[in-house]
C-alpha positions as a printed NumPy array, in Angstrom:
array([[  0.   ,   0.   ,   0.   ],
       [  2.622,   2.911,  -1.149],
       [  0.698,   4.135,  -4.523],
       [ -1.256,   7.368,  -5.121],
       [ -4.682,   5.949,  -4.987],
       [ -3.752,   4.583,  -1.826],
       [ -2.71 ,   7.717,  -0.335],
       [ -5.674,   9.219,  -1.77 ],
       [ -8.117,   7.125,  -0.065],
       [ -6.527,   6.436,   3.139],
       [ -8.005,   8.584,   6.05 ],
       [ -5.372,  11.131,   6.145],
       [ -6.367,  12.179,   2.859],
       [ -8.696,  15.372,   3.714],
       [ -5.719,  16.346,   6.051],
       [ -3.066,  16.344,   3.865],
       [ -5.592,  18.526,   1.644],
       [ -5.637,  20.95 ,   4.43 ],
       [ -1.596,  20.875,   5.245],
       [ -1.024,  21.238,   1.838],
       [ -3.593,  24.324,   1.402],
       [ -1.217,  25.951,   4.484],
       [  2.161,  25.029,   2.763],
       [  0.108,  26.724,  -0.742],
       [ -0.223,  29.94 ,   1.485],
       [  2.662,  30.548,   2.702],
       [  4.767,  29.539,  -0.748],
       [  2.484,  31.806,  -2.286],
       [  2.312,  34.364,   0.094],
       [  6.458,  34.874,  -0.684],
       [  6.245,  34.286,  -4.14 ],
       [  3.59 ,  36.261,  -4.941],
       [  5.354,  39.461,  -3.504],
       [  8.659,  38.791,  -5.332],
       [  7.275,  39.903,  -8.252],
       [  5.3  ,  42.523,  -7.006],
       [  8.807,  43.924,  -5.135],
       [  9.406,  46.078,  -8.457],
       [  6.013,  47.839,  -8.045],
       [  5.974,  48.627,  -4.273],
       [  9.162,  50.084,  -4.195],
       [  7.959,  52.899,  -6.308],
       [  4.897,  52.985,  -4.493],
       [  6.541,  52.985,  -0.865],
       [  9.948,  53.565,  -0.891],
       [ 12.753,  51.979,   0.631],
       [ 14.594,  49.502,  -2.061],
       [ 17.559,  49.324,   0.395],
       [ 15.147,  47.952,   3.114],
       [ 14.595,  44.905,   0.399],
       [ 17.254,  42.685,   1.859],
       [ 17.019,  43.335,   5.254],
       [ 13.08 ,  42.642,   4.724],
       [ 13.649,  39.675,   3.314],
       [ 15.669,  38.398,   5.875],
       [ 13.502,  39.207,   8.487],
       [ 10.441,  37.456,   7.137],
       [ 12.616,  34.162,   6.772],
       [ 13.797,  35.139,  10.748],
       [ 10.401,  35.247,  11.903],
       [  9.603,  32.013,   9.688],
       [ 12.663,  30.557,  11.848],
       [ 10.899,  31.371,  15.477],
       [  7.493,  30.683,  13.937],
       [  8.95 ,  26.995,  12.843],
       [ 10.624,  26.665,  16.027],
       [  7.798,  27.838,  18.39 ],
       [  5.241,  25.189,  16.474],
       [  6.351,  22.019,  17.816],
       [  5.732,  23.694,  21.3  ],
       [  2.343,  25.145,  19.919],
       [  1.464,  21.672,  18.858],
       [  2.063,  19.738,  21.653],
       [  0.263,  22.17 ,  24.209],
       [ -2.761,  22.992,  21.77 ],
       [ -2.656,  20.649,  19.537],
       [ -2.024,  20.419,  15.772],
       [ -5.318,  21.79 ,  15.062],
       [ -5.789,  24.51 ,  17.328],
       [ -2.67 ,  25.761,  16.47 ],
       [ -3.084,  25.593,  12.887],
       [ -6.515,  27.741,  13.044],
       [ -4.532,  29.962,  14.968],
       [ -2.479,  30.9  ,  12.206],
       [ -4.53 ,  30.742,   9.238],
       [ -5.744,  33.589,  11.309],
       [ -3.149,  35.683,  12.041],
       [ -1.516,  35.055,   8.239],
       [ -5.474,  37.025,   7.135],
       [ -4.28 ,  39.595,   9.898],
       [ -0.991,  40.445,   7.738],
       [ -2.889,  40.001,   4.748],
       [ -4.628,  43.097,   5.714],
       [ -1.946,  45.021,   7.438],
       [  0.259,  45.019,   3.989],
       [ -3.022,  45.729,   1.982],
       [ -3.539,  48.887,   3.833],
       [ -0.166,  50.292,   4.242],
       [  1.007,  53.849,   3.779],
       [  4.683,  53.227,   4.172],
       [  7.15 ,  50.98 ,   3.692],
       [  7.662,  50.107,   7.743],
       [  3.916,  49.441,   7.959],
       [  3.897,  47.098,   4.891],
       [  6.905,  45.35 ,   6.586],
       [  4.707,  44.713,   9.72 ],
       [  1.967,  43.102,   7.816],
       [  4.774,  40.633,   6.042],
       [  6.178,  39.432,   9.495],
       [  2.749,  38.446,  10.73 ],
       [  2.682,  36.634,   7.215],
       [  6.305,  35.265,   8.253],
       [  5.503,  34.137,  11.088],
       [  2.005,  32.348,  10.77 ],
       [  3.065,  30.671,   7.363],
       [  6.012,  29.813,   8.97 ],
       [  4.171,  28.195,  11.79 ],
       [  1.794,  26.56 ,   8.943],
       [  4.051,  24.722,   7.372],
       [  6.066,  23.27 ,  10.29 ],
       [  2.719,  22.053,  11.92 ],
       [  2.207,  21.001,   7.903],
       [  5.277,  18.393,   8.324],
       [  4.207,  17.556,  11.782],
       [  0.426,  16.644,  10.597],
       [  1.695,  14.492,   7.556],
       [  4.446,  12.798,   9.726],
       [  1.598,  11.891,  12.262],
       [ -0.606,  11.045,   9.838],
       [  0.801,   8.428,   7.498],
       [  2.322,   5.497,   8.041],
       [  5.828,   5.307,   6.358],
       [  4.72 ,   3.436,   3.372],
       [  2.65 ,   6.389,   2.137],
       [  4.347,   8.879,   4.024],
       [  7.227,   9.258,   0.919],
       [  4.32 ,   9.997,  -1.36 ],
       [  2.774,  12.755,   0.93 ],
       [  5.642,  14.275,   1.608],
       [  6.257,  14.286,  -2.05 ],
       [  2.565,  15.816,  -2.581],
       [  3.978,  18.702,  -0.253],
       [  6.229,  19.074,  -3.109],
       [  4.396,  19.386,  -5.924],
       [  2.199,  21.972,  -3.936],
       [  5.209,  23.919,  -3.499],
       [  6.084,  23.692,  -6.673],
       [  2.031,  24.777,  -7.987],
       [  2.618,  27.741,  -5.542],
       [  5.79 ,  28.439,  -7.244],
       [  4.344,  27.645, -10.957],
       [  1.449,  30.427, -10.076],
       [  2.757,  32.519,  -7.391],
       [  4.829,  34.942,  -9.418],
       [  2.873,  34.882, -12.733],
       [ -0.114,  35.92 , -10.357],
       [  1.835,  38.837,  -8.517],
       [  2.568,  39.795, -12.327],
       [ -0.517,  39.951, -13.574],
       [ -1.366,  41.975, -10.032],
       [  0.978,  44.809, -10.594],
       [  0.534,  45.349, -14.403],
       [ -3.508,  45.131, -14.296],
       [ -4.627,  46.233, -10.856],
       [ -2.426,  47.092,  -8.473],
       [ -0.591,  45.478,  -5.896],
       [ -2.462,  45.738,  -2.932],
       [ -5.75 ,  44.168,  -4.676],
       [ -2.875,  40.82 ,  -4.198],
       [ -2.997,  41.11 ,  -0.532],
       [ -6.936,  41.342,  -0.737],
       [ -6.922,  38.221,  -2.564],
       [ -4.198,  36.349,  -0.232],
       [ -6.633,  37.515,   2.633],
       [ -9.656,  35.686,   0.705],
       [ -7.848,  32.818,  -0.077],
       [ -6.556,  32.458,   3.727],
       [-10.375,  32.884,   4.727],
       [-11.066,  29.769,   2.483],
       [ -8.963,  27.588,   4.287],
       [ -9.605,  28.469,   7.137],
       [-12.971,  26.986,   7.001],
       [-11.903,  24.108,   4.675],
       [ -9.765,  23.258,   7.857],
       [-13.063,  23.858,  10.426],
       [-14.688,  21.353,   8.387],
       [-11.593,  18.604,   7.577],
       [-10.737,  18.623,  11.478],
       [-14.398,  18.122,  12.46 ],
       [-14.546,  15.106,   9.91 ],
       [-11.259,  13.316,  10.684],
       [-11.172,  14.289,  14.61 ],
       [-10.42 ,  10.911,  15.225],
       [ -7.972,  10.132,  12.026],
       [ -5.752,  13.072,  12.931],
       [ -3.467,  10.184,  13.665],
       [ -1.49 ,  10.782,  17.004],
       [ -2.116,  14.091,  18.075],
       [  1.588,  15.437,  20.64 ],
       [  0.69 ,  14.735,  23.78 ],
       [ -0.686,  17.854,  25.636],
       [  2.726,  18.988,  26.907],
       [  3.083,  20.788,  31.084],
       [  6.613,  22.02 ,  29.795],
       [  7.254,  25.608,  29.976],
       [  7.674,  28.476,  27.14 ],
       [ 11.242,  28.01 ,  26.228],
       [ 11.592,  31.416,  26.778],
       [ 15.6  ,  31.705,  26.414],
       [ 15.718,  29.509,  24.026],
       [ 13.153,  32.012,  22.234],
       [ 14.609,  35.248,  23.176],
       [ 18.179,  33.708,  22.299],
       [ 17.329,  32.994,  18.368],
       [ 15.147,  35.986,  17.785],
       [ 17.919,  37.683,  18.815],
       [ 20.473,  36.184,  16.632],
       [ 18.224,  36.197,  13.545],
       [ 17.313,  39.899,  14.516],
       [ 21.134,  41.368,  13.966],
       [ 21.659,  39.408,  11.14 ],
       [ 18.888,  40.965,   9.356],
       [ 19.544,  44.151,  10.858],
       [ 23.114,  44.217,  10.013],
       [ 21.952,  44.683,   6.111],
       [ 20.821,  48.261,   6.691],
       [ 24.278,  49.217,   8.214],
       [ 26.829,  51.399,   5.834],
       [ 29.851,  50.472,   7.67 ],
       [ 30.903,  46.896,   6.615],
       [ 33.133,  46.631,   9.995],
       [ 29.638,  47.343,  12.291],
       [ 27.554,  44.888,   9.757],
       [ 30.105,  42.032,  10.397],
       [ 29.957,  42.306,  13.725],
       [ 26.154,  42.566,  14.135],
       [ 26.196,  39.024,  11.881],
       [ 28.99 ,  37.69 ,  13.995],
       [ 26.914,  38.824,  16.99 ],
       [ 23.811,  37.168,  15.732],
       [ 25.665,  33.588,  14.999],
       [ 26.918,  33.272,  18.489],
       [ 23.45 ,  33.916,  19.474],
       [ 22.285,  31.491,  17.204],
       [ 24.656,  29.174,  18.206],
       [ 24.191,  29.673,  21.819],
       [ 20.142,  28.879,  21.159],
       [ 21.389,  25.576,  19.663],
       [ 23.425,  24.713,  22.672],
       [ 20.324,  25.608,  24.714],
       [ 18.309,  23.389,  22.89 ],
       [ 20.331,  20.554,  22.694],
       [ 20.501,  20.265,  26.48 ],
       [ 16.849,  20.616,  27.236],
       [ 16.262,  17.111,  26.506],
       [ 12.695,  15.859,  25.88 ],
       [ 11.656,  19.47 ,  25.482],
       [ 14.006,  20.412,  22.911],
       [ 12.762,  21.799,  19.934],
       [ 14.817,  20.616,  17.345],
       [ 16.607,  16.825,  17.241],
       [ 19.745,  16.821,  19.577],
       [ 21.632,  15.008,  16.292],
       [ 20.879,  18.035,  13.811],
       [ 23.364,  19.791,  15.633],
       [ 26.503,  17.589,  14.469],
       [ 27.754,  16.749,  11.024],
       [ 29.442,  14.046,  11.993],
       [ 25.579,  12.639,  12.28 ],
       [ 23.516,  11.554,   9.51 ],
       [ 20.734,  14.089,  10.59 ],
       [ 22.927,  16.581,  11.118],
       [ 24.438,  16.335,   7.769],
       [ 21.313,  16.277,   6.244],
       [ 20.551,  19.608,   8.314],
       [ 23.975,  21.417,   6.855],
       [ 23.314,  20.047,   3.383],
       [ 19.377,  22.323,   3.675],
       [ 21.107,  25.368,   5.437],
       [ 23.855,  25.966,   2.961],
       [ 22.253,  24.966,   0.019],
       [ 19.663,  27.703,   0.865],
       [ 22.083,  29.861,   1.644],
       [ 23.22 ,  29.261,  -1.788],
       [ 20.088,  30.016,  -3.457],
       [ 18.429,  32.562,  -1.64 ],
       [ 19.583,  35.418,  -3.987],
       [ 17.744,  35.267,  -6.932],
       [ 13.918,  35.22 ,  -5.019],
       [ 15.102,  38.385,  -2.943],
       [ 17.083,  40.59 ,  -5.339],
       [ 16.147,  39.153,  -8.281],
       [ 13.391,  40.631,  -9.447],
       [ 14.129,  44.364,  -9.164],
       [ 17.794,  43.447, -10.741],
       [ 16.418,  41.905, -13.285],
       [ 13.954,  44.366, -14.403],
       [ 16.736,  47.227, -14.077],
       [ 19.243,  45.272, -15.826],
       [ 16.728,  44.284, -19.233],
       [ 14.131,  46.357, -18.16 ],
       [ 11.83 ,  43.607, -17.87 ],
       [  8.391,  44.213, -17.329],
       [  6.793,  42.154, -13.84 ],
       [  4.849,  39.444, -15.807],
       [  8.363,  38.48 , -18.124],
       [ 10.027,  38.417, -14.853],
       [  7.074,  36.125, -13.043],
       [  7.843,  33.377, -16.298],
       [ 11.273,  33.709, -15.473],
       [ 10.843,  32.85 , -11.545],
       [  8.21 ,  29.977, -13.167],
       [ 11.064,  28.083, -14.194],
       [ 12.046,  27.364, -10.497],
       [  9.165,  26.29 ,  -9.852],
       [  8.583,  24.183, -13.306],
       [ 11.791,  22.518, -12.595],
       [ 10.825,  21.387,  -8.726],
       [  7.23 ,  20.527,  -9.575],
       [  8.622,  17.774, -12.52 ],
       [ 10.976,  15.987, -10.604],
       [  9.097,  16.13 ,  -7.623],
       [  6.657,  14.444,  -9.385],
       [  8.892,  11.881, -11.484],
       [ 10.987,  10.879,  -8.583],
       [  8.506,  10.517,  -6.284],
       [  8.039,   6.68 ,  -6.406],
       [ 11.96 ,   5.825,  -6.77 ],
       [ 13.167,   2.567,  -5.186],
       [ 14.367,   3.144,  -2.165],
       [ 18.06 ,   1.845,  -3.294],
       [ 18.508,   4.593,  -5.39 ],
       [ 17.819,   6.934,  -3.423],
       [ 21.678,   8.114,  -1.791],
       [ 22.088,   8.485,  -6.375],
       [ 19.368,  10.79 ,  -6.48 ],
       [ 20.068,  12.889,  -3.803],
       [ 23.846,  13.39 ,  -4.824],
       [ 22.783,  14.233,  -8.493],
       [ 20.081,  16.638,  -6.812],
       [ 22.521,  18.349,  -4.921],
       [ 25.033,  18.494,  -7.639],
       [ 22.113,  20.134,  -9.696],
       [ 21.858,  22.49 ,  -6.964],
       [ 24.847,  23.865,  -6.219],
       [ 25.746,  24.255, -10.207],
       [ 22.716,  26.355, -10.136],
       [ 24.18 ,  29.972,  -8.932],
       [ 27.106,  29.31 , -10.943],
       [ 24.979,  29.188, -14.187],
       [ 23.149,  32.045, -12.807],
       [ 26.141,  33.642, -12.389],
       [ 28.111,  33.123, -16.52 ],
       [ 24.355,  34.509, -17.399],
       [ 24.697,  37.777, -16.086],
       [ 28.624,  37.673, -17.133],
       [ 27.143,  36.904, -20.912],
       [ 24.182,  38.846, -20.531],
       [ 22.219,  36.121, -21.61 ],
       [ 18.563,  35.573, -19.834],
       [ 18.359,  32.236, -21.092],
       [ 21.775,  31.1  , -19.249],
       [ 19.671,  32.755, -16.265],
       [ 16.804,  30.926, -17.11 ],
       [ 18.759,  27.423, -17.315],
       [ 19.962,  28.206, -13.863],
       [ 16.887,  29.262, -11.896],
       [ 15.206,  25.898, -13.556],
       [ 18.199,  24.132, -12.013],
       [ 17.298,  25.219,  -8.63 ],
       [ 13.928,  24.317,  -8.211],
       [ 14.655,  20.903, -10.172],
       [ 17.36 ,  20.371,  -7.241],
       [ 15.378,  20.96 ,  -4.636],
       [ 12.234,  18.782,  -6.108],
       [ 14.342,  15.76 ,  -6.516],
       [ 15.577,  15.331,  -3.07 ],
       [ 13.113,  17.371,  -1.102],
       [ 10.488,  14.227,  -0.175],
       [ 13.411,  12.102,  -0.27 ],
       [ 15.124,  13.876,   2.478],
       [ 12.069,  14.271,   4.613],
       [ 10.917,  10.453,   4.413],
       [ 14.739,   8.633,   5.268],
       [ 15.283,  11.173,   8.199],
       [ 11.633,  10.211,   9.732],
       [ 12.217,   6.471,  10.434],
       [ 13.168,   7.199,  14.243],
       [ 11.128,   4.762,  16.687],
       [ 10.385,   7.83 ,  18.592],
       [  7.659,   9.518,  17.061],
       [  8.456,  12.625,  19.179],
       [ 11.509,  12.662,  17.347],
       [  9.927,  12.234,  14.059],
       [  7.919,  15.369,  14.814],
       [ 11.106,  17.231,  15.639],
       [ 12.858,  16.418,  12.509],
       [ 10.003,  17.174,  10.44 ],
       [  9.818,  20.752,  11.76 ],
       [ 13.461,  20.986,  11.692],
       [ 13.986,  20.827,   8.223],
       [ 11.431,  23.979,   7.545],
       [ 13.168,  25.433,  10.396],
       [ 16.857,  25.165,   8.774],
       [ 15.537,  26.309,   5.816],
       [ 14.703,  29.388,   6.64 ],
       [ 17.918,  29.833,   9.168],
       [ 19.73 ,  29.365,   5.756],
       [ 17.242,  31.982,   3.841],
       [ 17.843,  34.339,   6.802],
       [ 21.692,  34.486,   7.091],
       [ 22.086,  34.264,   3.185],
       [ 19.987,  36.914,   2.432],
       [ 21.601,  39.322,   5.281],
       [ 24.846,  38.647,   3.777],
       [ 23.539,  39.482,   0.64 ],
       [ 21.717,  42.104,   1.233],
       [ 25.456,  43.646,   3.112],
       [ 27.125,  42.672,  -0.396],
       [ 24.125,  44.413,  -2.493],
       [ 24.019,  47.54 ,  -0.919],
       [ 27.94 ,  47.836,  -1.915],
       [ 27.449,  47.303,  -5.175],
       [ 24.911,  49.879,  -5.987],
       [ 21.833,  48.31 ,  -5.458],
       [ 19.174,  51.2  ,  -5.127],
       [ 15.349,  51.997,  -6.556],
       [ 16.794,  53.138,  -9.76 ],
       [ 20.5  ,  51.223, -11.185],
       [ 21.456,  51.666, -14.482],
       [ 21.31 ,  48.286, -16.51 ],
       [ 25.107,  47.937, -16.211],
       [ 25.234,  48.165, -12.375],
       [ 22.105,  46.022, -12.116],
       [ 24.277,  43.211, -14.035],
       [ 27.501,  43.913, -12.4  ],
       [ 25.034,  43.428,  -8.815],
       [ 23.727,  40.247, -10.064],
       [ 26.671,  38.41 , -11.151],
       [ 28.477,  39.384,  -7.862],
       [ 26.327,  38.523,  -5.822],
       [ 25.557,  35.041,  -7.577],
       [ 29.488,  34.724,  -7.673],
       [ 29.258,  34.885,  -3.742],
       [ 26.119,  32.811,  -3.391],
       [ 27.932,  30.008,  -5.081],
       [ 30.618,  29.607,  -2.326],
       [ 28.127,  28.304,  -0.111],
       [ 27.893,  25.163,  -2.279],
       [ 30.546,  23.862,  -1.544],
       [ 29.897,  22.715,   2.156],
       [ 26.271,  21.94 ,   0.794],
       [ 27.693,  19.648,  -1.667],
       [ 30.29 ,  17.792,   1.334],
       [ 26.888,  17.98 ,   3.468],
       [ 24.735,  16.168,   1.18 ],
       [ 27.675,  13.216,   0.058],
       [ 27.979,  12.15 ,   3.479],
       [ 24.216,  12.193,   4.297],
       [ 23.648,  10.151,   1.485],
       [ 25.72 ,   7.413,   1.702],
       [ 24.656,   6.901,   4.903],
       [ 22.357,   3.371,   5.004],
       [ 18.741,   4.21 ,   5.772],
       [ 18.766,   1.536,   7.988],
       [ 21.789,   3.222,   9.922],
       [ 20.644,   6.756,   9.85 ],
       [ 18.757,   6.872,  13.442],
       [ 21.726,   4.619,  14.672],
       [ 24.571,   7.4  ,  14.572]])
C-alpha cells in the first residue's frame, strides 16, 4: 500500500488537503510578492530595506517553525493551525492597507511568522498522519504543492501589478486564507479521530531563552543589512551567529523538550548532515527570489509578468521531478540525492556566466536548475530522516527541516543584502550596475555550495537503515 490511490483514499487524505492548502499559502504568500517587489518600491519607498526585509520574514519564519512544535504539543495540531490561518489574514490586511514601507513590513512578518508556523505544523500533521509506506508519497505531494505555488505565485503577482495594483494581491491572499480556514473547520471536524497521534498535551514551559536567544540572533543578522559600515555589519552578523549558536546549545541540552533533534546539531551525524546540506544549500540560493526581481527588471528592463515566467522556471523545474521521482526505489535513493545536490549547487554558478554573458536564457537554465534540485531530493530527504522509533523525534525532525531552511534563507539573504548595498543596489541602477550586482552577488552565493555539496555526500551514503543509529 505505497501508490497514489492509496494515499488518496486512506483517512489522512482530507488532512493532507488541508496541510497542503497551508504550505500553498505561505509559498504563495512569498512568491507572490517577489514579483510585485518592483512595483511597491515605487509605491513605498525603501529599495535598500529589500534585503534586510527579506531576511527578516525568513527570521520570523525561523521562530514561527521553532515555536510550532511547542504550539502543537500544548494545543494541539489543530488549534494551532486555526490559529495561524488567522493571524496570516491579519498580515494580509496590514500590507493591503499600508502607507509606508515600515507598515507594509509589519503586515509581512505576521505573514512570516504564521506561514512559517503553517508549514512546520504542515510536516508535523503528515508525519503523524501516514504510516511510512505512504508517508514518501505525501511528503512528495507537499512538493508538488510547493512547486504549484511556485508555478502560479509569481505569474499571479505579475498579472497583479501590471492590471490592478498590488495591494488588490494582498486582498486576494486575505480571501484565499479565509477559504482555508474553514476548509480546515470542516476537515478537522470530519477526521477528529484520524488526525493520527495528536503530541501529547505537553506541562513544559515556554522556552523562553531559548526564544529570546534565536530571535535575537536572527534579529542582527537581518539588521546588520541596513548598516553602511561593513566593519559594524560584520559584527552585528557575527553577533547574531553566536546567538544562534548559543540557542542551539540551549536546545540541545533541554532534553525531551528540545525543539529541534539533539543530532541536527553535528555533522558528523547523519541528521545533522542532512541539516547542513538544507542550510547551505539555501544559503546558496536565496539570492535570486530576494534581489532578483528588481535586478532583473533594471538590468533588461523587464516588465513584472516576463520576470514572473522567469521565476516559473524554479518552480517548473521542482514541480517535474518532484513528481517523477517521487516513487523511486528506495536503493537509489543516496544516487538521487547526490545528483540533486550536484544540480543544486551548479545552479548559482549558471546564474552567475548569465549575467557575465548577458544572456537571460543562461539565467533561465539556472533558476530551472534550482527548483529541479530541490524537487528531486526534497520528499526524499524528509521520508529517510523520519524512520526514528520515537515519534516525538519524528515530529522534531520534520519541523526541523522547515526550520533550517529558513535559518539558511535568513543568514544568506543578510549577507547578501550587506554585499548588495555595496554594489549599488538602489530603486533606480542603471542596466550595467544592475548586471555587475547580479553576477556578484551570484558569484558569492555560489561559495556556499561547496559545504552543501560535502553535506549532502555524506548524508547520502549513509544506510537508511543506519541513519537513526549514529
Amino acid at each position: 500500500m505505497n501508490g497514489w490511490k492509496d494515499l488518496f483514499r486512506s483517512e489522512g487524505a482530507m488532512l493532507l488537503a488541508v496541510y497542503g492548502s497551508g504550505i500553498w499559502l505561505f509559498a504563495a504568500d512569498g512568491l507572490m510578492v517577489a514579483t510585485l517587489m518592483p512595483v511597491i518600491v515605487p509605491d513605498l519607498g525603501g529599495a535598500e530595506l529589500i534585503g534586510w526585509a527579506g531576511a527578516l520574514f525568513q527570521a520570523f519564519s525561523i521562530v514561527a517553525g521553532a515555536f510550532s512544535v511547542f504550539l502543537a504539543r500544548k494545543w494541539t495540531i489543530s488549534r494551532a493551525f486555526l490559529f495561524n490561518v488567522g493571524g496570516l489574514i491579519v498580515g494580509c490586511l496590514i500590507s493591503a492597507t499600508a502607507q509606508d514601507m515600515l507598515v507594509f513590513q509589519i503586515g509581512r512578518l505576521f505573514q512570516a511568522f504564521c506561514g512559517g508556523a503553517l508549514v512546520s505544523l504542515a510536516y508535523i500533521g503528515i508525519t503523524r498522519a501516514f504510516v511510512p509506506a505512504l508517508r514518501v508519497r505525501a511528503f512528495a505531494t507537499t512538493s508538488l504543492i510547493w512547486g504549484a505555488a511556485a508555478f502560479g505565485a509569481p505569474l499571479i503577482g505579475a498579472a497583479f501589478a501590471e492590471f490592478s495594483g498590488w495591494r488588490t494581491a494582498f486582498y486576494y491572499a486575505a480571501a484565499i486564507a479565509v477559504a482555508v480556514g474553514i476548509a480546515a473547520i470542516f476537515a478537522y471536524r470530519r477526521d477528529r479521530n484520524n488526525e493520527v497521534g495528536e503530541l501529547e498535551v505537553s506541562t513544559e514551559r515556554f522556552p523562553l531563552v531559548r526564544m529570546i536567544l534565536i530571535t535575537l540572533g536572527v534579529s542582527l543578522i537581518a539588521t546588520a543589512s541596513l548598516i553602511a559600515d561593513t566593519f559594524v555589519a560584520l559584527m552585528l552578523i557575527g553577533a547574531g551567529v553566536v546567538a544562534s549558536i548559543l540557542y542551539g546549545w540551549r536546545d540541545r541540552i533541554s532534553g525531551p523538550a528540545a525543539l529541534l533533534p539533539a543530532s541536527a546539531y553535528s555533522l558528523t551525524t547523519p541528521i545533522g548532515a542532512m541539516s547542513a546540506f538544507i542550510f547551505f544549500g539555501s544559503m546558496a540560493t536565496v539570492a535570486m527570489g530576494v534581489f532578483g526581481p528588481i535586478i532583473l527588471a533594471d538590468a533588461y528592463h523587464l516588465p513584472p509578468l516576463t520576470i514572473g515566467y522567469l521565476l516559473f522556471l524554479a518552480a517548473a523545474g521542482w514541480t517535474l521531478t518532484a513528481a517523477i521521482l517521487s516513487g523511486v526505489a528506495s536503493h537509489q535513493e543516496p544516487m538521487v540525492i547526490r545528483i540533486a545536490a550536484i544540480v543544486i549547487v551548479l545552479s548559482s554558478p549558471v546564474i552567475t556566466l548569465g549575467f557575465a554573458m548577458d544572456n537571460l536564457w543562461l539565467i533561465g537554465v539556472g533558476l530551472f536548475m534550482d527548483g529541479a534540485g530541490f524537487g528531486a531530493c526534497w520528499g526524499l530527504l524528509l521520508r529517510r530522516s523520519t524512520q526514528h522509533p520515537d515519534v516525538q523525534e519524528n515530529a522534531r525532525i520534520s519541523s526541523a527541516v522547515n526550520t533550517i531552511q529558513r535559518a539558511g534563507l535568513a543568514l544568506g539573504a543578510a549577507f547578501m543584502s550587506v554585499l548588495c548595498n555595496r554594489l549599488g543596489f538602489s530603486d533606480h541602477m542603471t542596466p550595467e550596475v544592475a548586471r555587475s550586482v547580479g553576477f556578484w552577488v551570484m558569484l558569492a552565493s555560489s561559495l556556499f555550495g561547496i559545504p552543501a555539496l560535502y553535506a549532502a555526500m555524506r548524508f547520502a551514503r549513509v544506510p537508511e537503515d543506519a541513519i537513526h543509529a549514529v
